[in-house]
SEGUDREN-996292 format. One line per field, with one value per residue: x, y, z negated of N, C-alpha, C in turn; residue in one letter. Coordinates in pm, 1 decimal, always signed. Example, Ala and Ser with C-alpha at 12.3 -4.5 7.8 and 13.67 -1.06 7.14 Angstrom:
BEGIN
n_east = (+1319.0 +1285.0)
n_north = (-569.0 -225.0)
n_up = (-780.0 -708.0)
ca_east = (+1230.0 +1367.0)
ca_north = (-450.0 -106.0)
ca_up = (-780.0 -714.0)
c_east = (+1320.0 +1290.0)
c_north = (-330.0 +3.0)
c_up = (-780.0 -787.0)
rest = (A S)
This chain:
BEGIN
n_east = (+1014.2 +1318.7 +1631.1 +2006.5 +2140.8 +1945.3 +1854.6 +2072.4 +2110.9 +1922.4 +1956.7 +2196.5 +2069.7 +1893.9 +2094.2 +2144.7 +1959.8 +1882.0 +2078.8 +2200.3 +2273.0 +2131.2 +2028.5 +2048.4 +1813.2 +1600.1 +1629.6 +1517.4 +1300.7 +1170.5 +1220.8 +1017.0 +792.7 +747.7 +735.7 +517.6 +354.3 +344.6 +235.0 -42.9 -152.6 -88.5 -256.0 -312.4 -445.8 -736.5 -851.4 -1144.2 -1132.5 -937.7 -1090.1 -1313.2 -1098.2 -1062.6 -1280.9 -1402.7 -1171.6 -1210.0 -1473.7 -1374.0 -1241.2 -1412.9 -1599.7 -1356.6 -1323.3 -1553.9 -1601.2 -1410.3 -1528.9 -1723.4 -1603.0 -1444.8 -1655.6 -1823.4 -1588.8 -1583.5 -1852.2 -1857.3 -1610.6 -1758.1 -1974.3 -1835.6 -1735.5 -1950.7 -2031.5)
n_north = (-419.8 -509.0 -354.8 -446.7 -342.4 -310.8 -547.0 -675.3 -495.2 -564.5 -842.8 -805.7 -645.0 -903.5 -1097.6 -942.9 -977.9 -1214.3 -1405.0 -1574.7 -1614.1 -1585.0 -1700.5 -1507.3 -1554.1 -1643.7 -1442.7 -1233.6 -1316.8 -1303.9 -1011.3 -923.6 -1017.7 -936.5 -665.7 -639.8 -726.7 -458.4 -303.2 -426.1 -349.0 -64.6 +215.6 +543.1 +826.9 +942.6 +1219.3 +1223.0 +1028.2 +1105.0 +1300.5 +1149.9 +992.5 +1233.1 +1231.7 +1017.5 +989.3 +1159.6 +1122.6 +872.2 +1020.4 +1185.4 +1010.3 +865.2 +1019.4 +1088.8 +847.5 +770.7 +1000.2 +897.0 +651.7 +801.6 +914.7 +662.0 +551.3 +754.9 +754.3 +502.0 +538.0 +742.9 +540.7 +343.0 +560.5 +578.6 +371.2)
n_up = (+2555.2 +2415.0 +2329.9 +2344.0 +2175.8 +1964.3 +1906.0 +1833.5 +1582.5 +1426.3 +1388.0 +1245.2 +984.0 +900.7 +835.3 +651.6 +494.7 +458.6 +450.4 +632.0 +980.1 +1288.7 +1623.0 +1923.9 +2060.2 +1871.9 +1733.4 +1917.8 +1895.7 +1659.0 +1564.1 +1809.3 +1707.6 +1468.7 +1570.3 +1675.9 +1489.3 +1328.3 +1535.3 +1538.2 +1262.7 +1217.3 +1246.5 +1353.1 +1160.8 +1131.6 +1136.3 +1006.9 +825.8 +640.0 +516.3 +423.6 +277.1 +79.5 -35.9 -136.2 -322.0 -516.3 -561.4 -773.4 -930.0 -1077.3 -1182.1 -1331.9 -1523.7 -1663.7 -1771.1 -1914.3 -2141.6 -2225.5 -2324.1 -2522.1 -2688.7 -2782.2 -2933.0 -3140.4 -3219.2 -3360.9 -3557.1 -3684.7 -3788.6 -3944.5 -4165.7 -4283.6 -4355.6)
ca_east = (+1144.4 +1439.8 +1728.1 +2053.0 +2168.1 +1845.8 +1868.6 +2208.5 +2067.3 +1771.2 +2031.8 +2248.5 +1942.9 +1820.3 +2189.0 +2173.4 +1852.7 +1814.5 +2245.6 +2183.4 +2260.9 +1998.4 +2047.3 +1960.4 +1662.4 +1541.0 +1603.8 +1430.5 +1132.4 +1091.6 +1166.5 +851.5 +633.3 +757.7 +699.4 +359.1 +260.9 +326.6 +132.2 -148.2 -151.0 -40.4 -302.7 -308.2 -492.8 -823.6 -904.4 -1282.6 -1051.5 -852.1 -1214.0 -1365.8 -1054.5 -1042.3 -1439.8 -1361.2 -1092.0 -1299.5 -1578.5 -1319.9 -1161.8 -1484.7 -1640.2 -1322.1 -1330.5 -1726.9 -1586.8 -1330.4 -1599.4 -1798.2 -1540.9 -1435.7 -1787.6 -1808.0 -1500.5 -1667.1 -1981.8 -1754.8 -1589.0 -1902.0 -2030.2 -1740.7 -1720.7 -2098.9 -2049.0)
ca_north = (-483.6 -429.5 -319.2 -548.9 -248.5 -283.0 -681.8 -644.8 -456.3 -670.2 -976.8 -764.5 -672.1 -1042.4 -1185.6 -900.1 -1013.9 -1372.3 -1463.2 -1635.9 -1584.6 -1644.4 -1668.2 -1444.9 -1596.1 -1629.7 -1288.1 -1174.0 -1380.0 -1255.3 -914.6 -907.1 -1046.4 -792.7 -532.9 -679.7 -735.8 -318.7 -249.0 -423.5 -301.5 +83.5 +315.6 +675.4 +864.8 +1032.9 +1357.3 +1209.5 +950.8 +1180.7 +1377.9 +1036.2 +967.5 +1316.2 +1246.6 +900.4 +1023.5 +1276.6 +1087.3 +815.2 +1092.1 +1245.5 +845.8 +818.9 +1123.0 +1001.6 +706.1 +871.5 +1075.5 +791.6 +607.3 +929.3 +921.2 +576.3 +581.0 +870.9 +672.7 +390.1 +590.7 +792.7 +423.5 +296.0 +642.5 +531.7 +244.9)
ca_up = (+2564.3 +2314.4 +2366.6 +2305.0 +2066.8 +1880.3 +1854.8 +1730.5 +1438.5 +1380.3 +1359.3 +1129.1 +897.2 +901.6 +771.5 +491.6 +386.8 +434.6 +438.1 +735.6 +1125.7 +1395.7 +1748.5 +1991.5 +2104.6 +1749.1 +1670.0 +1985.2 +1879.3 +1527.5 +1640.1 +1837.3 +1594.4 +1351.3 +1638.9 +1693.6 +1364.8 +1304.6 +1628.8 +1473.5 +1152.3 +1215.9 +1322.6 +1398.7 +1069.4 +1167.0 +1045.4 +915.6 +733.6 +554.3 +431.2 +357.7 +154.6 -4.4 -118.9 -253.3 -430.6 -588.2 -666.4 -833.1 -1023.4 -1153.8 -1252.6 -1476.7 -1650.4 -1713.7 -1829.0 -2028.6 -2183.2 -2256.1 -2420.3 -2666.9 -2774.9 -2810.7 -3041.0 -3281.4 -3284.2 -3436.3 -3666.9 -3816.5 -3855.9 -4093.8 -4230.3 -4350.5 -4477.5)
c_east = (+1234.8 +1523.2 +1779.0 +2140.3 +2064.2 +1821.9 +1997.2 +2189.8 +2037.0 +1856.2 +2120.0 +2166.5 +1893.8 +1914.9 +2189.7 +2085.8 +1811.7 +1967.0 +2266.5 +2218.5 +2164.3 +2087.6 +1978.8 +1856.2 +1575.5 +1504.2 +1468.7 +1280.8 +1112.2 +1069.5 +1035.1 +763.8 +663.3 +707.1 +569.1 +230.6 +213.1 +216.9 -39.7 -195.3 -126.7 -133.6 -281.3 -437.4 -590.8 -858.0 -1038.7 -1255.4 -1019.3 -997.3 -1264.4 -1276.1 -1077.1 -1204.3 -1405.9 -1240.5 -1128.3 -1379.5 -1493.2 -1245.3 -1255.4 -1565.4 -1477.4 -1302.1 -1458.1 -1687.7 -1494.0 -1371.6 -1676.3 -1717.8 -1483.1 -1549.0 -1808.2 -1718.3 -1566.0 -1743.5 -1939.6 -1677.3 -1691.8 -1964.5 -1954.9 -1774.3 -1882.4 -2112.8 -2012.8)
c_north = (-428.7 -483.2 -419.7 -500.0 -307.3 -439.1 -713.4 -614.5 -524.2 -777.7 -926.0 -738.5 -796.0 -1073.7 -1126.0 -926.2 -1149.8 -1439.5 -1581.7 -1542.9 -1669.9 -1631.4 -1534.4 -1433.1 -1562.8 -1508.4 -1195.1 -1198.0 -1336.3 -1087.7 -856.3 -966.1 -971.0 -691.4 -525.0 -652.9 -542.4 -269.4 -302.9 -397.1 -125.3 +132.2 +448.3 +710.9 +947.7 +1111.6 +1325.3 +1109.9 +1017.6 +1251.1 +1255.4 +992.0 +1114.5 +1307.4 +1104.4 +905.7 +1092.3 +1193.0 +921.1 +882.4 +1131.3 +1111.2 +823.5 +935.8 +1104.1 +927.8 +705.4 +923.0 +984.2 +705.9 +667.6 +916.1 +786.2 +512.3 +653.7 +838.1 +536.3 +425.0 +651.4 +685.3 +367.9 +424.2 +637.6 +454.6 +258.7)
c_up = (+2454.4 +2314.5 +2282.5 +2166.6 +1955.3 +1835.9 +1758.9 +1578.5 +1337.1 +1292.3 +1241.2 +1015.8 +825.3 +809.6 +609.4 +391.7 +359.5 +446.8 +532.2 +864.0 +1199.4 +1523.1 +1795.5 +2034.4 +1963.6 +1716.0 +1750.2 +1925.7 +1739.5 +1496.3 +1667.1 +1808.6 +1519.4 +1411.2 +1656.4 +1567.2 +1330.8 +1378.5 +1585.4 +1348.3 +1124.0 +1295.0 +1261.7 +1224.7 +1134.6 +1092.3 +949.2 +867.0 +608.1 +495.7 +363.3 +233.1 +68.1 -88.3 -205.8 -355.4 -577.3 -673.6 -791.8 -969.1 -1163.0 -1237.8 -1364.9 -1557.6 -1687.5 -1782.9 -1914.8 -2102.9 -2283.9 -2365.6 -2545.2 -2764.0 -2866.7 -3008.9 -3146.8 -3330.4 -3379.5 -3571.0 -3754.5 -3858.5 -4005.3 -4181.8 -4318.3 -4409.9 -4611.4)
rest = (X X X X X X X X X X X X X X X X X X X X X X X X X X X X X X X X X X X X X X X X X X X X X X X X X X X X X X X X X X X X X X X X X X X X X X X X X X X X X X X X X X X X X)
């Protein structure tokens, strides 16, 4: 449920962003699809999340310094070519 404080808001929020007034009803109803939408979209962070990201981070970090590496060389092999011609 929410409060008539907390619709109040909502409806103030709404006018500053869309320069419009809603009803009450309206508000209620977009409200709780906003509240909804969060509740399905917002979970809780699991600890074997946070490791999974800290390894994919890793191995993303260490693939572009590879690939960073790769492209330095690349480059040099490009230049000692002209520098041959």
């Amino acid at each position: 449920m929410i409060s008539k404080k907390a619709l109040e808001e909502f409806k103030k929020i709404y006018k500053e962003e869309f320069g419009s007034d809603i009803s009450d009803e309206e508000a209620l109803e977009k409200a709780t699809n906003l509240l909804n939408l969060f509740r399905v979209i917002y979970k809780p962070i699991r600890k074997d999340w946070i490791k999974d990201k800290e390894d994919t981070k890793k191995a993303v970090d260490e693939a572009a310094e590879r690939l960073a590496e790769i492209m330095i060389a690349q480059i040099e092999l490009e230049r000692a070519t002209k520098e041959n011609e």
